[in-house]
C-alpha positions as CSV (number, residue, x, y, z in Angstrom):
1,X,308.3,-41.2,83.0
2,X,305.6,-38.6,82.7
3,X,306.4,-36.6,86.2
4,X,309.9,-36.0,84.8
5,X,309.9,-36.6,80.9
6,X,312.7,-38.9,81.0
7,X,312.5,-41.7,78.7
8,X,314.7,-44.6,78.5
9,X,315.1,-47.2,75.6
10,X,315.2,-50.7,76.3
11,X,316.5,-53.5,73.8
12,X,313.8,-56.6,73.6
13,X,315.6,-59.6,73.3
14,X,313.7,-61.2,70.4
15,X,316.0,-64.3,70.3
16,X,315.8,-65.5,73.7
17,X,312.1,-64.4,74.4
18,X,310.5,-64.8,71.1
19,X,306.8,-65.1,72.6
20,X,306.7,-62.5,75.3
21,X,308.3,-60.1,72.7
22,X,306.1,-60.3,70.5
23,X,302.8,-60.4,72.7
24,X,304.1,-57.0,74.7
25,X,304.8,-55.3,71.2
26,X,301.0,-56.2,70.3
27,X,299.9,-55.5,73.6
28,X,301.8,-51.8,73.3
29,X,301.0,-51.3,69.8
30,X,299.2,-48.1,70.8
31,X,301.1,-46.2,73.8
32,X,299.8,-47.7,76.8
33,X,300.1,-45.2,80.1
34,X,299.8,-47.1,83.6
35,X,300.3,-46.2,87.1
36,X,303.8,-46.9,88.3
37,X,304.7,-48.4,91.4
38,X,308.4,-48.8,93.5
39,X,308.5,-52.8,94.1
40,X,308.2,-53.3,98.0
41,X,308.6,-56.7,98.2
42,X,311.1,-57.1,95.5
43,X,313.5,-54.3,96.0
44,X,315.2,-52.0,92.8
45,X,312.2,-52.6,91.3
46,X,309.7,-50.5,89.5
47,X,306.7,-52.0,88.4
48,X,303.3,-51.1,86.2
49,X,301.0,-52.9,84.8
50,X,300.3,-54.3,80.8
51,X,298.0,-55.5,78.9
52,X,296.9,-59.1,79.1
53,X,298.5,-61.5,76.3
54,X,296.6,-62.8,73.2
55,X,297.5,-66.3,74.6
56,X,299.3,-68.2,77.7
57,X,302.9,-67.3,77.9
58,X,305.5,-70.0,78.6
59,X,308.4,-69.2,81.2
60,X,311.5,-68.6,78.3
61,X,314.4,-66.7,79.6
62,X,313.0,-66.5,82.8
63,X,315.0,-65.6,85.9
64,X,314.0,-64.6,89.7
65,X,317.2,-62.8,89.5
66,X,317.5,-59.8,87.6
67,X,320.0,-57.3,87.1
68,X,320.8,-53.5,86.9
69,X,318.5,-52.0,83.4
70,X,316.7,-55.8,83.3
71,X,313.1,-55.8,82.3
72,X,311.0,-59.0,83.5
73,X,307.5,-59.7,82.0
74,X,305.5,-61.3,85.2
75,X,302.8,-63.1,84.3
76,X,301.3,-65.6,87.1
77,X,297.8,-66.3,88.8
78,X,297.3,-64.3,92.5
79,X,296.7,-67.0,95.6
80,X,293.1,-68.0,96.3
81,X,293.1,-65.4,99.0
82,X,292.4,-62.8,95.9
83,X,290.4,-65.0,93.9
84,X,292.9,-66.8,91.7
85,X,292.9,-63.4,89.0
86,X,295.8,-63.4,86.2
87,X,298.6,-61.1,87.0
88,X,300.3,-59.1,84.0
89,X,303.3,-56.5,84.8
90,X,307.0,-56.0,84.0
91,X,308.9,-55.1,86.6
92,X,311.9,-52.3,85.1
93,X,315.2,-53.2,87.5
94,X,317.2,-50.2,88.3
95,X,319.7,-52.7,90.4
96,X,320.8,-56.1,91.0
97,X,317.3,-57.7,92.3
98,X,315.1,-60.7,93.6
99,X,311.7,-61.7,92.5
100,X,310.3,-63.1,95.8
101,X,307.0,-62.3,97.5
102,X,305.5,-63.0,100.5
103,X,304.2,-66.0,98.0
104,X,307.4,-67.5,97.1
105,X,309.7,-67.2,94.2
106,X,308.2,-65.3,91.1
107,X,310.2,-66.0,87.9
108,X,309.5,-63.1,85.2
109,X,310.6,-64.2,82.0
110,X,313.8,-61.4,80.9
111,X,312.6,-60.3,77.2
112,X,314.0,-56.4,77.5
113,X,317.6,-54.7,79.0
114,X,317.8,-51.2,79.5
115,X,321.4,-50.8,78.9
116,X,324.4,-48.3,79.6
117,X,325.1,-46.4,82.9
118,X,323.6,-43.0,81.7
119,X,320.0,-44.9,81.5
120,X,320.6,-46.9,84.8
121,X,320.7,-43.4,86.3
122,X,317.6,-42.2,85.2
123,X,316.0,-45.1,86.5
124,X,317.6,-44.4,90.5
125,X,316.3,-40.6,89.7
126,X,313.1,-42.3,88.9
127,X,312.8,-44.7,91.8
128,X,314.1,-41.6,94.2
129,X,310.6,-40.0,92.8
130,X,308.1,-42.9,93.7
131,X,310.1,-43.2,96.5
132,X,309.4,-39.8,98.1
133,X,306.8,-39.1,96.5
134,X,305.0,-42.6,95.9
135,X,302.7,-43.8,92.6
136,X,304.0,-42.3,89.2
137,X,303.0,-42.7,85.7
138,X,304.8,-44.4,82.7
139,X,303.9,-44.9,78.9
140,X,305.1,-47.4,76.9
141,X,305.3,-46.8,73.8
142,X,307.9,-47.8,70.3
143,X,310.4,-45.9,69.7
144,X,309.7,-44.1,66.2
């Protein structure tokens, strides 16, 4: 979180979402700094977006669910009201949450956890800061 320097690690969850590991790893293979947003719609959510695939992602481990330190990979077309574009985020859960929009139910398929209480408070500190004082940045980046 660039505003504070706090970093969390998440742990991708290779066996359950082989695919969308594996394309966000590509996808962040250089650090990849985006605009970070607090989820309106969706509650503890924060939200940024990433780069496109290298090809169409299947739902695998997908939930509309998530809970506290649960990372969802979003990937779904907008309505025709804004021209039918491809839609590529995660959304980083700092509590228990639900992925529904004024379009319906959004399943995001659950490929990372950010796990331990110490972490799940950095990410209330962080969503306290977009909160008050709105858009934040993020980079994403390996852990070396």
């Amino acid at each position: 979180f660039e505003a504070s320097g706090a970093a969390v690690v998440a742990d991708l969850l290779e066996d359950a979402a082989p695919i969308t590991c594996e394309n966000f790893w590509a996808g962040i293979a250089e650090p990849v700094t985006q605009d970070l947003h607090h989820g309106g719609e969706t509650g503890p959510e924060m939200w940024c977006f990433v780069p496109p695939p290298s090809e169409e992602l299947p739902y695998e481990n997908s939930t509309v669910f998530p809970e506290h330190g649960d990372i969802l990979y979003y990937h779904y077309r907008q309505p025709p009201t804004r021209d039918g574009v491809m839609v590529y985020d995660i959304g980083i859960y700092w509590d228990r949450g639900q992925s529904k929009l004024r379009q319906g139910w959004i399943p995001g398929n659950l490929f990372a956890q950010i796990r331990g209480r110490e972490q799940w408070q950095v990410l209330r500190q962080e969503a306290g800061r977009l909160l008050t004082e709105g858009t934040g940045t993020v980079t994403l980046r390996r852990r070396t």
